[in-house]
C-alpha positions in Angstrom: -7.3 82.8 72.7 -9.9 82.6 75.8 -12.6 83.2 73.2 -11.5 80.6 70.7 -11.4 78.3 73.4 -14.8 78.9 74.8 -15.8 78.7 71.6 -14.6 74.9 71.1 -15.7 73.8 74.1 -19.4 75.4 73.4 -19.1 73.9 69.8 -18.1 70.5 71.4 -20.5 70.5 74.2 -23.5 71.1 71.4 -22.5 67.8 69.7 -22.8 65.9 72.7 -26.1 67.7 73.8 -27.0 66.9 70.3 -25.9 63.3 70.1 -27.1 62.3 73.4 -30.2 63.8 72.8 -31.1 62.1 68.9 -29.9 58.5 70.2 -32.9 58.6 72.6 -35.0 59.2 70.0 -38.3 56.8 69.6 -38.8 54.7 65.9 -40.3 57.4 63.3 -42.0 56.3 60.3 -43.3 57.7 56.8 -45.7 59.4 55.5 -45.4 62.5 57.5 -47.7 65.3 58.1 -47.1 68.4 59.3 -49.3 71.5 60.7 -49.2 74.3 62.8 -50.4 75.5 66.0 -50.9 79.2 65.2 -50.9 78.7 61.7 -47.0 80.4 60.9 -45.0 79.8 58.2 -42.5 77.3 60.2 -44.6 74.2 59.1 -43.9 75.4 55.2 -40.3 75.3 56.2 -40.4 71.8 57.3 -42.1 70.3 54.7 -40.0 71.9 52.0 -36.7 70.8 54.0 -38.1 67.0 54.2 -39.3 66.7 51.1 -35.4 67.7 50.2 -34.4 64.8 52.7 -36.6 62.5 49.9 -39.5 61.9 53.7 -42.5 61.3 52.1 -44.3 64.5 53.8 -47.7 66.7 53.2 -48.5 70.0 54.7 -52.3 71.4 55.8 -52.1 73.8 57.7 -55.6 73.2 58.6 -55.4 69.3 59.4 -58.2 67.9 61.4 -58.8 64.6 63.4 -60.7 63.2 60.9 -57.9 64.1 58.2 -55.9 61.3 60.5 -58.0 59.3 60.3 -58.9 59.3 56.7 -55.2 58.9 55.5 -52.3 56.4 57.0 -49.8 59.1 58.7 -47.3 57.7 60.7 -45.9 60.9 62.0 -47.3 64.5 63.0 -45.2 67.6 63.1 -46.7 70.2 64.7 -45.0 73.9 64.4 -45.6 76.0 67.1 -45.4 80.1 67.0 -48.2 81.7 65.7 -49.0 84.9 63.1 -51.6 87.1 63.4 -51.9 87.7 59.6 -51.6 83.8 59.2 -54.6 83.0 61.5 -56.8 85.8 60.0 -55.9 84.7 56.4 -56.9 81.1 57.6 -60.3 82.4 59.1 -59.1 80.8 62.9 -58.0 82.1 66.0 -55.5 80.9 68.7 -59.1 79.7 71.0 -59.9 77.4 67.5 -56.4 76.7 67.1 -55.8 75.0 70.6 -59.0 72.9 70.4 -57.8 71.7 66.7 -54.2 70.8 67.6 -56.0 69.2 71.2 -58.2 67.2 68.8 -55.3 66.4 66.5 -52.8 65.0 69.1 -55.7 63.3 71.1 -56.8 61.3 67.5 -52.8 60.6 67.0 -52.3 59.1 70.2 -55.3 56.6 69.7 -54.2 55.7 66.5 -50.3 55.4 67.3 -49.4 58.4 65.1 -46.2 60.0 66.5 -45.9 63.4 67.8 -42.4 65.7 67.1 -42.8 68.9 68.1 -41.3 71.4 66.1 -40.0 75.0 66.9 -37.9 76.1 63.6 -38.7 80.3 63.8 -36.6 81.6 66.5 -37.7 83.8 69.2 -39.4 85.4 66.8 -42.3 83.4 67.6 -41.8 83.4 71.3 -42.9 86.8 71.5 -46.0 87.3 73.2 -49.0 85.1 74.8 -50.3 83.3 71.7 -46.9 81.7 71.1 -46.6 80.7 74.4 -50.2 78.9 74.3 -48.7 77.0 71.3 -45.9 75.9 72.9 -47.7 74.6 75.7 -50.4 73.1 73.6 -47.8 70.9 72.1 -45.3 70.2 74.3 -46.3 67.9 76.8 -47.5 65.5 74.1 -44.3 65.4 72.4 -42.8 62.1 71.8 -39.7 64.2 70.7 -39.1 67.9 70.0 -37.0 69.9 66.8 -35.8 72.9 68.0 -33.7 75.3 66.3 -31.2 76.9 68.5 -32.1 80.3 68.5 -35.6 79.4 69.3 -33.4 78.2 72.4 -31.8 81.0 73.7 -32.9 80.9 76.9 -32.7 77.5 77.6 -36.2 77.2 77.8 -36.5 74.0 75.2 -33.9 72.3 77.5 -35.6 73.0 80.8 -38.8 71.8 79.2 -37.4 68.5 77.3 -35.5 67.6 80.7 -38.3 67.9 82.4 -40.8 65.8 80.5 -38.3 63.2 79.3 -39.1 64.0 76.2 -36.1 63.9 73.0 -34.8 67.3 71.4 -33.0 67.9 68.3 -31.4 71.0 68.3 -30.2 72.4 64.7 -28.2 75.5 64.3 -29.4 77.3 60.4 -32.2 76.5 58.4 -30.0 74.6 56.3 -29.4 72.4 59.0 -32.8 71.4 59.2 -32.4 68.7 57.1 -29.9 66.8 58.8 -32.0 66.9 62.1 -34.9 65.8 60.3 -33.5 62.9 59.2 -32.2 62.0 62.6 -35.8 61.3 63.5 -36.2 58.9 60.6 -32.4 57.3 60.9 -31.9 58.7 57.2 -28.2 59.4 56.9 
């Protein structure tokens, strides 16, 4: 009985986290881009659960400044965790990767492009110094962060979104992704 308790008042207390949270959200727009900072599969995820959720949204995981500049994005997603296999396959590094994704958020910001940080993995990717430099690449840019929850275990995502102001979305499964993307774009 305790348990099932706890259990509703944990369930009930993740709605309003989760409410309170997407109602602060800024204005998001379409098309979307997304990339990653470590060059994971999480980006891959995303686009596949947007496009599902009919946003207009590309994936390169290699997107540069100039690749903002060249097309009319209204919104970046940037994954963070990193692979080791993914940024050998892609020829980069995490050094190359941070002064990409730097690049990247600087050009967004001076052309109004919105930044959501996205963490969709789990702590999976929060395993070891590379995935921590992603995290901290992106982050404090964020004009609002995706998180799934396990990626959250911790409370680290909370500490860091109350501390910089900054909008999270927490989703439980992947197939809840969908739903918390289209909070950001008031699709319901």
């Amino acid at each position: 009985m305790k348990l099932k308790i706890l259990l509703v008042i944990a369930c009930f207390t993740l709605i309003l986290s989760f409410s309170a949270h997407a109602a602060d959200l800024p204005e998001f727009n379409q098309p979307v881009v997304v990339t990653t900072c470590g060059q994971s599969p999480g980006a891959l995820m995303v686009k596949m659960i947007s496009q599902q959720s009919n946003i207009d949204c590309t994936q390169k995981d290699l997107l540069t400044a100039q690749d903002l500049k060249d097309n009319e994005y209204k919104t970046l997603i940037i994954t963070m965790g990193t692979s080791g296999k993914g940024m050998g396959a892609a020829g980069t590094n995490m050094n190359q990767e941070e002064k990409r994704i730097s690049d990247l958020i600087k050009t967004a910001k001076e052309l109004d492009i919105k930044l959501i940080g996205a963490h969709v993995e789990g702590m999976a990717r929060r395993v070891d110094e590379n995935d921590a430099r992603s995290i901290e690449i992106v982050i404090p840019d964020a004009d609002a962060l995706l998180i799934k929850n396990s990626s959250n275990e911790d409370g680290y995502f909370t500490k860091k979104s109350n501390e910089l102001d900054i909008p999270v979305v927490f989703f439980e499964k992947n197939m809840d992704m969908g739903a918390a993307i289209n909070e950001f774009f008031q699709i319901k």
